[in-house]
N, C-alpha and C positions, 0 to 999 in steps of 0.2 A: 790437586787431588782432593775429593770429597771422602772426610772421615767419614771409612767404610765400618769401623771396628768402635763401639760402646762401651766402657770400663766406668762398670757401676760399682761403688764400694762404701762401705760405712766405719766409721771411724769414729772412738772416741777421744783418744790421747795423738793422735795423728801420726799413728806409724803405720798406718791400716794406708791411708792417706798417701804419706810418703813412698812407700810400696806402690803405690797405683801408679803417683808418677814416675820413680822409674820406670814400669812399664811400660809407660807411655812413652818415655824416651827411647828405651832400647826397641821399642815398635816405629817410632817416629810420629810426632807429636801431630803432623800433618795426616794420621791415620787413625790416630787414636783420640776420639771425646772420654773426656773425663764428668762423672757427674757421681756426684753425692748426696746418696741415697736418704739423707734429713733434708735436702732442699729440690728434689725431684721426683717428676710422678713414675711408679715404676713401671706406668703404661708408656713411657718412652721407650724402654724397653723393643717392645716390638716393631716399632721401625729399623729395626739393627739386626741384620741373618746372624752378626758376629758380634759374641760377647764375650765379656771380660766382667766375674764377682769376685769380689775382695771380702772379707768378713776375718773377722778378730774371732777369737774364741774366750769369752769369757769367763775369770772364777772359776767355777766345776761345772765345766762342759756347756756355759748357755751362752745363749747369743747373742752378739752385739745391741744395744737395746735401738740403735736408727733401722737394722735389719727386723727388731721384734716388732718395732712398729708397725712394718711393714710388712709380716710374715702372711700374715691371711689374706692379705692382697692380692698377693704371689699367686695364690689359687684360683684366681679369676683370669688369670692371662694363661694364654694358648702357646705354646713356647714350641708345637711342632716345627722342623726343618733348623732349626736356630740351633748351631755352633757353640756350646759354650766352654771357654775352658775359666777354672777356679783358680784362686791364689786364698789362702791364711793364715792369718799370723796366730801363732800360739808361746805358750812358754813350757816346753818339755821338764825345764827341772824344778819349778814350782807347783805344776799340775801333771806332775806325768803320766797321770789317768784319767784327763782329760783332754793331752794334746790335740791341737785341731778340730775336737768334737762337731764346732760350727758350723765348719769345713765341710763335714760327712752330712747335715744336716741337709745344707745349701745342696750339696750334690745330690740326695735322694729326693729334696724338694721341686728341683728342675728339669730330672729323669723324670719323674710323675706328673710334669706339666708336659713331657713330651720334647725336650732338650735331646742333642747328645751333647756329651760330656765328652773333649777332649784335653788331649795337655797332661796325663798323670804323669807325677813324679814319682822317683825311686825312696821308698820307704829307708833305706840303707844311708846308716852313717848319723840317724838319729838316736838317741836315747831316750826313751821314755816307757812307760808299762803299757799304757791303755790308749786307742785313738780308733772315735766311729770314724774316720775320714779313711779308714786303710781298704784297699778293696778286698774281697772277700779272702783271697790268700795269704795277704799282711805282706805284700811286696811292693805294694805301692799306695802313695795319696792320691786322691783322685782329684786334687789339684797340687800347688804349687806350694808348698808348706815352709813357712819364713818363721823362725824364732829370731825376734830382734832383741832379746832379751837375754838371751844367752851363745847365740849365734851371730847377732850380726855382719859381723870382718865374712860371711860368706853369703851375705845378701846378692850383693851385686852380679857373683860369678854364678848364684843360682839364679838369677831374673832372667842373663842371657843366655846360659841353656835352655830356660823354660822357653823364656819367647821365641825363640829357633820351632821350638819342637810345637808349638803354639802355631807358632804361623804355618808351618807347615800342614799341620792338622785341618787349617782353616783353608790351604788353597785345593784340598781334595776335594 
């Protein structure tokens, strides 16, 4: 089978990284390219109707610096028809009003290139004050929201829900 599905992510302590690959596993490795967004052009990108971004949330609210690199890029690509669901990692008890910020960043950035954005997750069972990632009612992330930092031990059972509700999003 030819990887149909693109999982672009940037990383810099590599748990942005290790996230990805889970996801690649619980997708199956045979469907999902992994590519890292400091050693890729993000014009690959549109070869792929189906994508997968990972991004960290950095400090107070800013963005992974392989994704700042790349952020004005972003606005040169055409992203109409293209699928995309999010994943990021934050830390809710050392930034709790910045949870995810990246996350919400990413998402309003590739709505505006003309993405839909599928895959949210459920805002509930976190902790934190403040996150641009929450959609407009504050019931959900508008993608996949991973604390490895203070959550870990529920990585793994949040990847394979998401990726259910991921693929599914992706065969309509």
């Amino acid at each position: 089978m030819t990887k149909s599905i693109a999982l672009f992510y940037g990383s810099s302590t590599c748990y942005t990284e290790m996230a990805a690959e889970k996801i690649q596993a619980a997708i199956g490795a045979d469907r999902v390219e992994l590519f890292n967004i400091a050693d890729e052009n993000i014009e690959t990108m549109l070869a792929y109707d189906l994508l997968i971004l990972g991004i960290p949330t950095w400090d107070y609210g800013e963005l992974q610096e392989d994704w700042e690199n790349c952020w004005d890029e972003l606005d040169e690509l055409d992203l109409s028809g293209k699928r995309i669901g999010l994943f990021g990692l934050g830390d809710q008890v050392g930034y709790p009003q910045w949870f995810q910020d990246a996350l919400g960043y990413l998402h309003d950035k590739i709505v505006g290139l003309g993405a839909t954005a599928v895959a949210y997750w459920p805002a509930e069972g976190y902790e934190f004050e403040q996150s641009k990632a929450l959609t407009q009612d504050g019931s959900m992330f508008v993608g996949l929201a991973l604390d490895e930092e203070n959550e870990f031990e529920l990585t793994e059972q949040r990847i394979k829900q998401w990726t259910q509700t991921l693929l599914s999003s992706f065969d309509k």
